[in-house]
N, C-alpha and C positions, 0 to 999 in steps of 0.2 A: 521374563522380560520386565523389566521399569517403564514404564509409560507415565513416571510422574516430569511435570515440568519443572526444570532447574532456572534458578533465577536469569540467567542469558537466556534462554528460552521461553520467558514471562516478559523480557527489554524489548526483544525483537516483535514478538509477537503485541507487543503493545504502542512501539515505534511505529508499525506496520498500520494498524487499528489509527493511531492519531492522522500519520500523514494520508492515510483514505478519506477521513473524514475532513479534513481541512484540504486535502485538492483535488481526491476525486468525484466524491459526494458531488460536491453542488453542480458539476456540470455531466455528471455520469446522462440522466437524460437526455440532454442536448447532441452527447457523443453518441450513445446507444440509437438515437432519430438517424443521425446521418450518417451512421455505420463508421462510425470513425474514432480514434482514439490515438490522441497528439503524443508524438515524439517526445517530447520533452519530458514527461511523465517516467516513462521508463529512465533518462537520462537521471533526474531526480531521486527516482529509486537506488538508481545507480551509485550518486555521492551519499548518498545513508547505508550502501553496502548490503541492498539488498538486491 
């Protein structure tokens, strides 16, 4: 088995890594207090095809 990572597989995974940190970071606490975690999030992941 290959288990090395191919360049499409270093994009996504680093795609994935930016848009965490620019939209769910800063409000991950406030979501995680009130048990909740907004719609639109997943929708966003959505138009980046993840």
């Amino acid at each position: 088995m290959n288990f090395s990572t191919n360049e499409m597989t270093r994009q996504v995974a680093e795609a994935a890594r930016d848009f965490a940190n620019q939209h769910i970071r800063p409000q991950f606490m406030e979501w995680d207090e009130s048990q909740e975690f907004p719609v639109h999030i997943f929708k966003e992941l959505g138009k980046l095809g993840m």
